[in-house]
C-alpha positions as a LaTeX table, in Angstrom:
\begin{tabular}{lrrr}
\hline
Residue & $x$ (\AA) & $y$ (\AA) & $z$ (\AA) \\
\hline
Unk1 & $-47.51$ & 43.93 & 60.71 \\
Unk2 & $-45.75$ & 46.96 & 61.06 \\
Unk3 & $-46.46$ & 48.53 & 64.80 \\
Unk4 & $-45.63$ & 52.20 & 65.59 \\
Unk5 & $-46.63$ & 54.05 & 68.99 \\
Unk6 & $-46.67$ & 57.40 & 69.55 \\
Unk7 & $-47.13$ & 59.12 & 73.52 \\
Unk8 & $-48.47$ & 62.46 & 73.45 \\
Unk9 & $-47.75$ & 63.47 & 76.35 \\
Unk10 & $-44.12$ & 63.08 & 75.52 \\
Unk11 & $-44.17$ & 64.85 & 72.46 \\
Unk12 & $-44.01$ & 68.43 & 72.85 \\
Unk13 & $-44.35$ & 69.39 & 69.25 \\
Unk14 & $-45.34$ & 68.34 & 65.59 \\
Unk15 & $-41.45$ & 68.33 & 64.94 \\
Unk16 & $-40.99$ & 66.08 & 68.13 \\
Unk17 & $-43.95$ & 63.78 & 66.30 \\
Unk18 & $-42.13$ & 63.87 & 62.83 \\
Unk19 & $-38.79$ & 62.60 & 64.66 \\
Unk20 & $-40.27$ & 59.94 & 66.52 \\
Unk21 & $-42.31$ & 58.69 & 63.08 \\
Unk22 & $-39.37$ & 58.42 & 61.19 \\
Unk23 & $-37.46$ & 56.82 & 63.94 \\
Unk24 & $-40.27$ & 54.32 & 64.02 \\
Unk25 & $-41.01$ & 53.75 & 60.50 \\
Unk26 & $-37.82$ & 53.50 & 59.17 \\
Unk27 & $-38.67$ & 55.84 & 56.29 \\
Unk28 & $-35.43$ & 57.66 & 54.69 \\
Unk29 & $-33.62$ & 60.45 & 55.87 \\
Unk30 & $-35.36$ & 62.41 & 53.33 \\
Unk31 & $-38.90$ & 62.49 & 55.09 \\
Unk32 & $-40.17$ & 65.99 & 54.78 \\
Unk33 & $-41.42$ & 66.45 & 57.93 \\
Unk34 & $-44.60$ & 68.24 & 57.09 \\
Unk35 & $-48.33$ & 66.98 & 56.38 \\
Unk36 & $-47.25$ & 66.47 & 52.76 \\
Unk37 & $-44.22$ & 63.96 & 53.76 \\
Unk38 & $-46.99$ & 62.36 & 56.36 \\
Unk39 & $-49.34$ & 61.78 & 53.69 \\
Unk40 & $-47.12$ & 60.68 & 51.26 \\
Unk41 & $-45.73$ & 57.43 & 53.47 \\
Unk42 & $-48.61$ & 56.82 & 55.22 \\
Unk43 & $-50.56$ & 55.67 & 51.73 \\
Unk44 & $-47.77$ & 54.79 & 49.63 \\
Unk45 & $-44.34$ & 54.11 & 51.54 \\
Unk46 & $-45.30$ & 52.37 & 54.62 \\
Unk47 & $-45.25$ & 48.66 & 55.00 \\
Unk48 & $-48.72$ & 47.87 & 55.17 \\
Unk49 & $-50.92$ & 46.78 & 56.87 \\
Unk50 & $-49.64$ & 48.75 & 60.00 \\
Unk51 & $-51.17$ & 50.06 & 63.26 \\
Unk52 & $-50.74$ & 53.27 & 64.87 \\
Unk53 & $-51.28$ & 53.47 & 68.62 \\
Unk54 & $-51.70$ & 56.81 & 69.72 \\
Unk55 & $-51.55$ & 56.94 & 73.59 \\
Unk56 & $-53.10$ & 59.74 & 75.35 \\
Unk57 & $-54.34$ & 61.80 & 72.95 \\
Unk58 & $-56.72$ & 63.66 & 74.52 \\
Unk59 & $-53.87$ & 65.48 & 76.22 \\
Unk60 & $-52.28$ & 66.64 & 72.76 \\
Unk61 & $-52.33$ & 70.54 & 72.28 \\
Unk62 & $-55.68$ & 70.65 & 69.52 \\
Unk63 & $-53.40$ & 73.25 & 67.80 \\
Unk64 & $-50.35$ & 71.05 & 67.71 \\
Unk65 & $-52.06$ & 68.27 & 66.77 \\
Unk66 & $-55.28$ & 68.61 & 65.15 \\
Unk67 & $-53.84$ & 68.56 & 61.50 \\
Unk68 & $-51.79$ & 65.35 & 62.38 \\
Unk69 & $-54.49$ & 63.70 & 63.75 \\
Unk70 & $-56.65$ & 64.51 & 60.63 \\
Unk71 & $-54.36$ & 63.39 & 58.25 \\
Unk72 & $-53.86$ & 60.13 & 59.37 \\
Unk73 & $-57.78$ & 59.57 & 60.26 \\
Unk74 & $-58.10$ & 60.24 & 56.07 \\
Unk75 & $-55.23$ & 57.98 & 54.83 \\
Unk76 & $-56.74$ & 55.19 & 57.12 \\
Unk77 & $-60.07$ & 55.41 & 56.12 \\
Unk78 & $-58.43$ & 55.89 & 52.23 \\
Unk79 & $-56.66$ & 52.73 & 52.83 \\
Unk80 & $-60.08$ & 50.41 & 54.06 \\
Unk81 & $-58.16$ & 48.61 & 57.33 \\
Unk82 & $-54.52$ & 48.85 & 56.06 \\
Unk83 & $-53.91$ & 51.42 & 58.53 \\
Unk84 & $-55.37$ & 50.56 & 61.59 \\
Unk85 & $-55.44$ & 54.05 & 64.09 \\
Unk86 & $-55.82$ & 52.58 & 67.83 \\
Unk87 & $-56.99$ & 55.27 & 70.29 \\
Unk88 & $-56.40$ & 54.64 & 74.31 \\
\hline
\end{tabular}
């Protein structure tokens, strides 16, 4: 099972959060870096089943964040438990 783990209060920006995801995910050089990109591997280039830990995300900036975080609540309730999103 693919693992990836993301710190928010290490990443400063959505860019920062794009770098780290591709470092992590091992998707190509030609990740968009944009919700579109995001969508697009998360429910049909990712190894699944995988599980995203996203530690403490309360302290993201809403602004940052919020379309992120929405994105990848959709694709893992789109994918039924392929995508597990673990909160702490």
């Amino acid at each position: 099972m693919l693992t990836l783990s993301f710190d928010f209060q290490q990443l400063a920006s959505r860019q920062a959060f794009y770098r780290e995801f591709v470092a992590q995910s091992g998707c190509s050089g030609e990740f968009g870096c944009n919700l579109d990109a995001l969508w697009d591997w998360l429910t049909g280039g990712i190894a699944l089943p995988a599980e995203l830990h996203l530690h403490h995300i309360a302290q993201a900036s809403e602004a940052e964040f919020a379309p992120v975080l929405a994105l990848m609540e959709e694709a893992a309730q789109q994918l039924r438990g392929e995508l597990r999103l673990i909160h702490d």
